[in-house]
Residue, then its C-alpha position, 0 to 999 in steps of 0.5 A: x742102771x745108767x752111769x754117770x761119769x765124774x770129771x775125775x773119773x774120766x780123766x783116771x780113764x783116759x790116763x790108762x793104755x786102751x787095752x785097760x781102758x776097753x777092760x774097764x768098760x766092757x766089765x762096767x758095761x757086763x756090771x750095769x746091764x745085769x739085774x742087780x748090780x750091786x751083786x758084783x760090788x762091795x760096800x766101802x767101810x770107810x766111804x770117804x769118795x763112794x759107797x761102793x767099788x767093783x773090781x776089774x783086774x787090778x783097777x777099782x770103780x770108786x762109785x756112789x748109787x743116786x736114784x738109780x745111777x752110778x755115780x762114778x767117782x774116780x777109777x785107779x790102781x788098786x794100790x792108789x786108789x784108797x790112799x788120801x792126799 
C-alpha cells in the first residue's frame, strides 16, 4: 500500500526531533509493507479528520484508505491529537 502525505501531516512530521521522526517512519513503513495493514489500525468512532489510526509510541497516524492509499492526515501527540479547535 502507498502513502500520500496531507500538508499538514508533513508539517506535524517535520515539528518532531529526528529520532521521533525516523521512529515514525520506519514503523509506517513496517505498517504499509505488510499484507494487511489495516491488522495494526483501529478504526476511529468518532471520525472527524480519518477513518483510521496507528499507534507508534506515544504519536497517532490520523489517516484515511482511498483506493488503496493511505491517506495521512495529521501525526501528533497522543494527548493533542483527538482534541478539536
Amino acid at each position: 500500500m502507498k502513502a500520500e502525505f496531507s500538508r499538514e501531516a508533513l508539517k506535524d512530521l517535520r515539528s518532531l526531533d529526528t529520532v521521533t521522526q525516523k521512529q515514525i517512519v520506519k514503523k509506517l513503513q513496517f505498517y504499509l509493507t505488510s499484507p494487511d495493514p489495516l491488522v495494526f489500525a483501529k478504526k476511529l468512532i468518532d471520525a472527524k479528520d480519518g477513518d483510521f489510526r496507528f499507534r507508534v509510541g506515544t504519536y497517532r497516524i490520523i489517516f484515511d484508505i482511498e483506493a488503496g492509499t493511505a491517506k495521512i492526515i495529521r501525526i501528533q501527540h497522543r494527548k493533542n491529537v483527538y482534541r478539536q479547535p
